[in-house]
N, C-alpha and C positions, 0 to 999 in steps of 0.2 A: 792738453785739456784733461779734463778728470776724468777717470775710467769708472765707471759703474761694473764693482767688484763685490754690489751684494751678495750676500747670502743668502738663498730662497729659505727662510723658515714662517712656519707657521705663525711665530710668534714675531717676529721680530725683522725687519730689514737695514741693514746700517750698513753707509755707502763710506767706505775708506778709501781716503786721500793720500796721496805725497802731502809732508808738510810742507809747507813755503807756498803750494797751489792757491791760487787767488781766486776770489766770488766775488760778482761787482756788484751793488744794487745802485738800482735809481727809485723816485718817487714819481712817478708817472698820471697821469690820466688816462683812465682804461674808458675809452669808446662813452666818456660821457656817462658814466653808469656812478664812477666812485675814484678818490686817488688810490693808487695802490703800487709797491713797495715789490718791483721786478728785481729778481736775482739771477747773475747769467754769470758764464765763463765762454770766451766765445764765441759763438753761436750757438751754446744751449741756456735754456733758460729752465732753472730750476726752483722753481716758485714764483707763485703771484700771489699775494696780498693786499687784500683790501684796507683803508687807513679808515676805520670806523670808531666808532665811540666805543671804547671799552678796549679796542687793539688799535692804538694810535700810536702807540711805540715802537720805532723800529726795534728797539731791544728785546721783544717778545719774540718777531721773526727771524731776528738775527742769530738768536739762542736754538732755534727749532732748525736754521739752514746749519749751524754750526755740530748739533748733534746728526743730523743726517750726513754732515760729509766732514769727518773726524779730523784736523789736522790743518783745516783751511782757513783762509784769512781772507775778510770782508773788506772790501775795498768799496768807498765811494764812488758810484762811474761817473761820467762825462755825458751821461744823456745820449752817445755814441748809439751806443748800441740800438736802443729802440729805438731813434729815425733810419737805422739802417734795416732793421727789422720789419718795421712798417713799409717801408718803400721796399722790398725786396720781396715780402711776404714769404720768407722764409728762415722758418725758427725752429733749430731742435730742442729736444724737449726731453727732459732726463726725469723720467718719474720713479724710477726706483721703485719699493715697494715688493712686497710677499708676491709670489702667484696669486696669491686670493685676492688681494688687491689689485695687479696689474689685472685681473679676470672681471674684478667690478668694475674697474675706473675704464677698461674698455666697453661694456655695458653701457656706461652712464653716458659715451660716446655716441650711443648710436640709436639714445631717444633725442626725437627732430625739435628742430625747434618750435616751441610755445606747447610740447604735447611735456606731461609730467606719465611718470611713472612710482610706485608705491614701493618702502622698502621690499616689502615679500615677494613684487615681481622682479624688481632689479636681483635679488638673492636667488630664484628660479632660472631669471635669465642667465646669471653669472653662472651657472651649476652648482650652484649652494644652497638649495632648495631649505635646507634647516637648520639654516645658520644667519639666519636675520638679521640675528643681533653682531654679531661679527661682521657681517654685511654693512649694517647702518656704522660699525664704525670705522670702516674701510671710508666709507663715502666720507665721515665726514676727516681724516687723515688724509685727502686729496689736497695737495701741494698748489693745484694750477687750477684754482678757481674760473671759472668761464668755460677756462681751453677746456677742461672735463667739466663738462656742466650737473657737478653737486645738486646745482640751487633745483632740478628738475624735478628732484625725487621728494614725495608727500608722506605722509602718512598713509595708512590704508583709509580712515575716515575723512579723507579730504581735506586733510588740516595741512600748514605749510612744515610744522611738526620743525627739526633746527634749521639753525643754518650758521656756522665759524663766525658770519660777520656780521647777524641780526637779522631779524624775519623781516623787516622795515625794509630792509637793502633785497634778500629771497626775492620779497613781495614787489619790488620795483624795477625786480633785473624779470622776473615772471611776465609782468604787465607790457613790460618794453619790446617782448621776443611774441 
């Protein structure tokens, strides 16, 4: 399996492969919410993608899994993986990412469901009290849409403010939780 051989920088995290290492992806149904476009090796699963209007390409996510793990080849799976995953309820989870980011995307983990938090608290919480803006873009570089729940964090004025796959979809995965 692939080793996560990041580099913790500030700027930057890029996950180096052996070449020949294989990513599989399927196009899934996530819990009824939206299809979305699973990439695993494994037992880890390194991305969820939702298949929305505007990102309905796999070749957008396939370009994004391909820069974060240098050297690997996208294989189409067998649907294997997630009935095994679903019935087994167990899935690692390769998030890669800066400290500052594995420090938000754990944050974003531990607002409950249907309660929202605002960039400036998720940034306080994460210990990054005056870095907002690097904050908000931590959230939105999160890989595993749901499993870290992005879609929670607002605006400070109560707005749904982004969201990777359309405030339409925010707004519908909000309402359901």
């Amino acid at each position: 399996p692939l080793k996560n051989t990041a580099k913790k920088t500030a700027k930057k995290a890029v996950v180096k492969s052996a070449a020949a290492e294989k990513i599989y992806y399927d196009l899934v149904d996530w819990q009824g919410v939206a299809p979305a476009y699973v990439f695993w090796q494994g037992k880890k699963m390194f991305g969820l993608y939702f298949k929305v209007a505007g990102l309905e390409k796999l070749a957008d996510f396939q370009a994004e899994i391909k820069k974060n793990f240098k050297g690997s080849e996208l294989v189409k799976g067998d649907g294997s993986f997630w009935v095994k995953a679903i019935n087994s309820g167990k899935v690692d989870f390769d998030f890669g990412g800066t400290d500052m980011e594995n420090a938000v995307w754990k944050t974003l983990c531990k607002i409950p469901k249907g309660k929202t938090m605002n960039y400036t608290e998720v940034a306080k919480a994460a210990g990054y009290p005056k870095a907002v803006r690097a904050v908000a873009s931590a959230v939105g570089r999160n890989r595993h849409s749901l499993i870290i729940p992005c879609h929670r964090v607002i605006r400070s004025d109560g707005s749904l403010g982004g969201y990777r796959f359309g405030l339409k979809l925010k707004s519908k995965i909000l309402e359901n939780e």
